[in-house]
C-alpha positions in Angstrom: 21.0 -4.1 0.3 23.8 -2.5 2.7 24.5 -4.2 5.8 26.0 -2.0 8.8 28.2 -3.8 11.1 28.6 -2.3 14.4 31.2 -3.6 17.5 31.9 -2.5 20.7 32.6 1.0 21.2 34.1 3.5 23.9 35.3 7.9 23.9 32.7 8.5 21.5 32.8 12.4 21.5 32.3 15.4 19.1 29.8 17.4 17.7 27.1 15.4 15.5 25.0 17.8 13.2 21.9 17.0 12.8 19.7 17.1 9.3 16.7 19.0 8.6 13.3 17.8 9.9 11.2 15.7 7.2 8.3 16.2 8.9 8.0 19.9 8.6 9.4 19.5 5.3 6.0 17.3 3.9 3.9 20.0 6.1 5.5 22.6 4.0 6.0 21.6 0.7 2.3 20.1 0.3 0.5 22.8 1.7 3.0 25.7 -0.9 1.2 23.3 -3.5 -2.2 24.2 -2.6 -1.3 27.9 -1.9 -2.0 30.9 -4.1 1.4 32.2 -5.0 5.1 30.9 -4.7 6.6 29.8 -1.4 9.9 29.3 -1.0 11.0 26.4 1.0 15.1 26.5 2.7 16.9 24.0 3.3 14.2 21.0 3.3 15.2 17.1 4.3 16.0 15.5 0.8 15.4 12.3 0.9 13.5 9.6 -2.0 10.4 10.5 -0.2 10.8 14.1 -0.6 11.4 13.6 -4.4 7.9 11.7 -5.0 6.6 14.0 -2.9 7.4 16.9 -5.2 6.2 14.4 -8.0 3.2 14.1 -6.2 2.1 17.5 -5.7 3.6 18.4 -9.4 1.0 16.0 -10.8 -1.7 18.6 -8.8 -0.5 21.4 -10.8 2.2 22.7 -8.6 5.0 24.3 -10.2 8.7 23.0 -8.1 11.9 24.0 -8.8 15.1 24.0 -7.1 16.5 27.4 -7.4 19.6 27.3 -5.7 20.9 24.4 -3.8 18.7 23.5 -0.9 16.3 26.0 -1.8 12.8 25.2 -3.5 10.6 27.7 -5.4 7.1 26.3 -5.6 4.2 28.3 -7.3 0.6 26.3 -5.8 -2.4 25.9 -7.3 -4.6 28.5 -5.5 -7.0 25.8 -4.6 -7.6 24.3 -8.2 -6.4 21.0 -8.3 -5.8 19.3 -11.3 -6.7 15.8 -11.4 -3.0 13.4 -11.5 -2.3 11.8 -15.1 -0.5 9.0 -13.3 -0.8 6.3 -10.1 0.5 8.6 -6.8 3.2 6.2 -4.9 4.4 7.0 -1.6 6.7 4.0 -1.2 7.6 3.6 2.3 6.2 6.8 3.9 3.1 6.5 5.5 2.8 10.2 6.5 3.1 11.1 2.7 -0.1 8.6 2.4 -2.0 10.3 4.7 -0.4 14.1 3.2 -1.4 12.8 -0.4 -4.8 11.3 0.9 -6.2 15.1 2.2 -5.0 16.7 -1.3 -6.9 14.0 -3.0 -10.0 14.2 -0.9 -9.7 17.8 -2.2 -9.5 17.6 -5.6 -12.5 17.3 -7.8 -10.7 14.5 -10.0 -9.8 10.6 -9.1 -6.4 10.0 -7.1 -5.0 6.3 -7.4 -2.9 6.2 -4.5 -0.2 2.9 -3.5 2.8 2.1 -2.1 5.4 -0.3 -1.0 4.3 -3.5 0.8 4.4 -2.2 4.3 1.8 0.3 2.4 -0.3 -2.0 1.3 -0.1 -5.0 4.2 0.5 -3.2 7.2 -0.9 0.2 7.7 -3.9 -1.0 8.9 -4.9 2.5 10.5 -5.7 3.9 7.0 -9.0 2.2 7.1 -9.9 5.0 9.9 -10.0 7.8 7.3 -12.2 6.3 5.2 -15.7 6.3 6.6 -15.2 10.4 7.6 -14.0 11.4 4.1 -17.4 9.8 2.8 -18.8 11.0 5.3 -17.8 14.5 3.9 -18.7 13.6 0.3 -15.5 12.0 -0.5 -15.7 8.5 -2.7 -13.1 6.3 -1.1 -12.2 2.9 -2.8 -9.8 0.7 -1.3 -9.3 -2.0 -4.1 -8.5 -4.7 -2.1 -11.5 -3.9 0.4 -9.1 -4.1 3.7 -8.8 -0.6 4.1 -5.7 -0.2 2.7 -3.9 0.5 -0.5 -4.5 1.1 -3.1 -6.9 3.6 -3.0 -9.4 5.4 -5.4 -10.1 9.1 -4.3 -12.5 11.4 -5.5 -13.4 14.7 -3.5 -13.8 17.1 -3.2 -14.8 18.1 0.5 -17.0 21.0 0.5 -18.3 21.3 3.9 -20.4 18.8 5.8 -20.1 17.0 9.6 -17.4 13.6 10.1 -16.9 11.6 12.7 -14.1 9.3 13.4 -11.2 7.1 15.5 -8.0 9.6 16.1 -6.4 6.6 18.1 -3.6 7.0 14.9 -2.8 10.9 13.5 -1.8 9.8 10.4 -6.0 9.2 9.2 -7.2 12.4 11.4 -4.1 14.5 9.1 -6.0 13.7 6.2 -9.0 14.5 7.2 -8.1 17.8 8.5 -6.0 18.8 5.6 -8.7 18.5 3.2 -11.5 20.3 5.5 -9.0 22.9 6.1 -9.1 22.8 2.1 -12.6 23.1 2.2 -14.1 26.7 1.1 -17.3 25.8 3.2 -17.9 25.2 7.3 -16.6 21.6 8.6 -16.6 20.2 11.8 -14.8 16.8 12.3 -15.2 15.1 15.7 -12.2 12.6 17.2 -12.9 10.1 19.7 -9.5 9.0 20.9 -7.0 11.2 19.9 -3.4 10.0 19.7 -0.6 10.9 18.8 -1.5 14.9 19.2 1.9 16.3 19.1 1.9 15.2 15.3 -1.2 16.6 15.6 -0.1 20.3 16.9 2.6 20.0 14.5 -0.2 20.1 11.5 -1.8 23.1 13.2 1.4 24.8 13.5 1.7 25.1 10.0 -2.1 25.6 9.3 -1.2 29.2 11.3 1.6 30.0 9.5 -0.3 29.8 6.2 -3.5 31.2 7.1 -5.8 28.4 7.2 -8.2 29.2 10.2 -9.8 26.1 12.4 -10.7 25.5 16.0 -9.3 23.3 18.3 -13.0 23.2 20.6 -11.4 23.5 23.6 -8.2 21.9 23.2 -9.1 18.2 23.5 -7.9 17.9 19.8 -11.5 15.8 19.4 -14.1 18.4 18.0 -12.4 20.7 14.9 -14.7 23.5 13.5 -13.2 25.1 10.0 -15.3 27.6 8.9 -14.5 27.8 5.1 -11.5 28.6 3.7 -9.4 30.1 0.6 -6.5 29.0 -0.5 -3.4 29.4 1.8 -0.7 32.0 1.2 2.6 31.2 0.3 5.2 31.8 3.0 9.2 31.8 3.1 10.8 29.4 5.2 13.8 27.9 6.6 13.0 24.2 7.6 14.3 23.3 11.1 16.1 20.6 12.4 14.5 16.9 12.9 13.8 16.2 16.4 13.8 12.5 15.7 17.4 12.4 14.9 19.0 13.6 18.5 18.2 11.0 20.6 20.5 8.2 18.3 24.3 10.2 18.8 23.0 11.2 22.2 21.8 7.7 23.7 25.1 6.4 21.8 27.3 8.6 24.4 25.1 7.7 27.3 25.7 4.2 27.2 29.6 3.7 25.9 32.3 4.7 28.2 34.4 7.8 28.6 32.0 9.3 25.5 30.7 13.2 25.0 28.3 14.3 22.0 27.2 17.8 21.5 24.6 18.4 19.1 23.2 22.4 18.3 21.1 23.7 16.5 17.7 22.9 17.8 15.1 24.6 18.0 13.5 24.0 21.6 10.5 25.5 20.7 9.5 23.1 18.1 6.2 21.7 19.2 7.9 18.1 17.7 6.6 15.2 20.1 9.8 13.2 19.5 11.6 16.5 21.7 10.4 14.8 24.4 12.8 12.1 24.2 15.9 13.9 25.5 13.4 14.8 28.6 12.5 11.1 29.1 16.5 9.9 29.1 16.7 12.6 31.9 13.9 10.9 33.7 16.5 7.4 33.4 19.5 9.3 34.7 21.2 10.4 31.9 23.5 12.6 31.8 22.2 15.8 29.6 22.5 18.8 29.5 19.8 21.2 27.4 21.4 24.2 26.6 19.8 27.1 24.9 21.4 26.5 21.4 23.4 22.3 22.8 22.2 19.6 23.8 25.4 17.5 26.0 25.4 13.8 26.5 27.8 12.0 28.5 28.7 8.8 29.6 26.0 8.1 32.5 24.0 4.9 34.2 20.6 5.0 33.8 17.9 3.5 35.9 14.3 1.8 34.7 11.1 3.9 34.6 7.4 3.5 33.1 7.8 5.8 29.8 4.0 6.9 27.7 5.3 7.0 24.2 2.0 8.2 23.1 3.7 11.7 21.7 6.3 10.2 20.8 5.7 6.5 19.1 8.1 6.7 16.7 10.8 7.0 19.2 9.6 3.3 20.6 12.7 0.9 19.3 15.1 3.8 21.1 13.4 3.7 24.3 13.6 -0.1 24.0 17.2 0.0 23.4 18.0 2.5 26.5 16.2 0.1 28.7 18.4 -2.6 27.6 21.1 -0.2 29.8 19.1 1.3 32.6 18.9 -0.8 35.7 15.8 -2.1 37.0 12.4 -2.4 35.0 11.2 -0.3 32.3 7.8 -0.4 31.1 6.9 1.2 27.3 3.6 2.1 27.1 0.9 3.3 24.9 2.6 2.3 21.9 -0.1 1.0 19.6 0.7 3.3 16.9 3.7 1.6 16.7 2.3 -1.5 15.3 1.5 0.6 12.0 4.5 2.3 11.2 7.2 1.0 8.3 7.1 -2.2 9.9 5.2 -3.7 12.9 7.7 -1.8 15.5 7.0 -3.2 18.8 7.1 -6.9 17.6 9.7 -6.3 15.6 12.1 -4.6 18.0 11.6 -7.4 20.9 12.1 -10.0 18.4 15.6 -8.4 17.4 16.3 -7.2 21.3 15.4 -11.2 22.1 17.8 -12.3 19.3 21.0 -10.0 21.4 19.8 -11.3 24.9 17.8 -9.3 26.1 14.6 -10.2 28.4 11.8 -8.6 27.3 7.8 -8.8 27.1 5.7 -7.9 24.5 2.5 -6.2 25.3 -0.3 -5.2 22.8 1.0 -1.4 23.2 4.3 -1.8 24.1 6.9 -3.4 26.1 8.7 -4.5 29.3 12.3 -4.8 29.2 13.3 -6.7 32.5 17.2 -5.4 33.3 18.2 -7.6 36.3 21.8 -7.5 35.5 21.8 -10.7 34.7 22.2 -10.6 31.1 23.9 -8.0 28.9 23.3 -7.7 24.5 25.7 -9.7 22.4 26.3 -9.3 18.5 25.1 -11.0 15.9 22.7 -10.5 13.2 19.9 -8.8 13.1 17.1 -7.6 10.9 16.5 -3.8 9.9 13.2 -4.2 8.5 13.4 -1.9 6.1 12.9 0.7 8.6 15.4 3.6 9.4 14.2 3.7 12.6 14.9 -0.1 13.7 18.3 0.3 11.8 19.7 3.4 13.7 18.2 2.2 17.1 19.9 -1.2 17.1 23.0 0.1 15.7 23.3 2.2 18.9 22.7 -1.0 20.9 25.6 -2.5 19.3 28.0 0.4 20.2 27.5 -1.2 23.7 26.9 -4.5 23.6 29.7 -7.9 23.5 30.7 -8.8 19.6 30.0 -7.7 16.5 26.2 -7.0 15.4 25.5 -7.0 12.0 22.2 -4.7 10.8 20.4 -5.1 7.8 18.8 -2.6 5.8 20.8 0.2 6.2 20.2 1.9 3.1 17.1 2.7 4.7 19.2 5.5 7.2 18.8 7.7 4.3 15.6 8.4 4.6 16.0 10.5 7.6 19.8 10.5 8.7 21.7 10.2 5.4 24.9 11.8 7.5 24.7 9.1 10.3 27.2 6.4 10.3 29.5 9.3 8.6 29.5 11.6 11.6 29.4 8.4 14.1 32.3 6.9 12.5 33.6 10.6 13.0 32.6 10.6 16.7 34.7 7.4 17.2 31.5 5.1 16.8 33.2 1.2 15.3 30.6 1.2 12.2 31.4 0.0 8.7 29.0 0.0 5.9 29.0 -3.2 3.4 27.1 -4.0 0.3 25.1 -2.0 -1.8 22.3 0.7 -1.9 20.6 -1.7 -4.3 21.6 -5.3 -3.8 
């Protein structure tokens, strides 16, 4: 295990460049595998869950090569899934369950499907795609009978009428990705949809490979597919991950005489977790969105009710900005957040608690009270395993009294591998101890 210890920080300033989005990166590589030719896929996030993901989809029949460095050649299946000689396990990522789960519900074969103990203990919104994939045809076992893995998957969808909770996208992605698979008319309605930037984010790519649906009317809760063949292969550059900004950026806001720039992104994106730079604006902050920069600066920021509904995986960042904002913020519509790599909103109060802070838990979300009463301190906290919980309280150390020591921060590299690098870079007082593995 690495350990990151973080102290007190001021003139953090520089550029910070900021690593391809993993996200679009599952959306493209597992949709190539299904297509009917060969994709090529530039400049993708690599990361351990990028690697079994190309296992994954190789044991479908997809042929993935890396033909030059950062670029991946992949021939798909044109539809005709092979059935996987070996257990499918996602580790940590639950959006590579839910990717995995749609291929499987689309192949005519069994999928055994598992992962890490967060996996298997706490991603209690898998049980949500269950019912509608039977209801499609799909046999769906969960071994343990708690709705969650490991699964048994047999499909394969070929038309039919589903129903089901959307309150988490991760279950309604699966279910769409294997009717948009399907070569006869489906309609799936959502009662509840959450989460529907995600959401738009699947669609996006579904029009750039040709798979045609309808969105009845917007509401993302009736979809009508009306039978399609295999995607086409496409050529793409991946773009930048719009979870990664608001870290360096929030890190400048808060520390004195500080300035990070970070370019590159691409302000069309439909990527929920954009709207985090818009919501530090709502607190005051100092930032400035340029057409090709974004500019953070050193700034006070002021409490306000923030909907993380678009954006849940941006909760334990919003937390830690309203740890510096004055007044009363309230996090809301954060349930999602409960079923991430680890249980987010408890675990980011309990940490936030441990440095000082006053703050409420809610069932979705949070109130951090900032009377100026209190300010973080060091100390030692836990990372959870998550890379989200490690980057987000590593910020909140930058600015808070003593040293705070973060565990888990191997886990970074799953979406930031360049992070504590370029902060150190930046001026940011991190040091990395320990090791990858133990």
């Amino acid at each position: 295990m690495q350990y990151l210890k973080v102290n007190n920080s001021k003139s953090i300033t520089g550029e910070v460049s900021i690593p391809p989005s993993k996200t679009h990166s599952f959306r493209a590589l597992i949709l190539a595998s299904v297509a009917e030719g060969t994709s090529i896929i530039r400049n993708p996030k690599i990361s351990s869950d990028w690697k079994e993901a190309i296992k994954a989809m190789s044991m479908y029949g997809a042929k993935i090569s890396e033909v030059e460095p950062d670029v991946f050649q992949v021939t798909g299946v044109s539809g005709q899934l092979q059935t996987p000689e070996d257990i499918i396990n996602v580790n940590n990522s639950g959006t590579m369950l839910a990717f995995v789960a749609g291929i499987a519900a689309a192949c005519p074969g069994w999928t055994v499907l598992t992962g890490d103990e967060s996996i298997r203990k706490l991603r209690k919104i898998s049980k949500n795609m269950i019912q509608p994939l039977q209801d499609l045809g799909v046999t769906v076992v969960s071994t343990k009978e708690d709705g969650m893995a490991p699964f048994l998957i047999k499909g394969k969808v070929n038309g039919g009428r589903a129903a089901m909770d959307g309150v988490g996208c991760q279950p309604v992605f699966s279910v769409l990705i294997a009717s948009a698979l399907s070569e006869s008319p489906v309609e799936v309605y959502v009662k509840n949809p959450g989460e529907t930037a995600y959401i738009d984010l699947l669609l996006y790519w579904f029009d750039k490979v040709g798979l045609a649906y309808e969105n009845i009317n917007g509401t993302y809760e009736h979809y009508r597919f009306p039978g399609n063949k295999a995607p086409r292969p496409f050529d793409e550059q991946i773009s930048l991950e719009w979870s990664a900004p608001p870290y360096p950026l929030l890190a400048a806001i808060i520390t004195p005489d500080s300035q990070i720039k970070v370019r590159g992104m691409d302000l069309s994106d439909p990527y929920g977790d954009k709207r985090m730079i818009h919501i530090l604006q709502e607190m005051g902050a100092d930032l400035v969105i340029e057409d090709d920069c974004l500019t953070a600066r050193s700034s006070e920021l002021r409490g306000i009710e923030i909907d993380m509904n678009e954006l849940p995986d941006q909760l334990p960042t919003a937390a830690v900005a309203a740890c510096f904002a004055k007044g009363e913020t309230v996090i809301k519509n954060a349930l999602t957040a409960r079923w991430k790599e680890c249980d987010r909103v408890s675990a980011i109060c309990t940490e936030l608690k441990k440095m000082g802070a006053r703050v409420t838990e809610k069932e979705d979300g949070l109130i951090i009270h900032q009377d100026g009463s209190w300010k973080l301190k060091g100390g030692s906290v836990d990372g959870y395993y998550d890379h989200r919980m490690v980057m987000s309280l590593s910020v909140a150390g930058l600015a808070s009294e003593g040293e705070l020591v973060i565990s888990d921060a191997q886990m970074i590299e799953k979406s930031f591998g360049q992070y504590v690098t370029q902060m150190k870079a930046a001026g940011a007082q991190f040091e990395l101890v320990g090791g990858a593995d133990g």
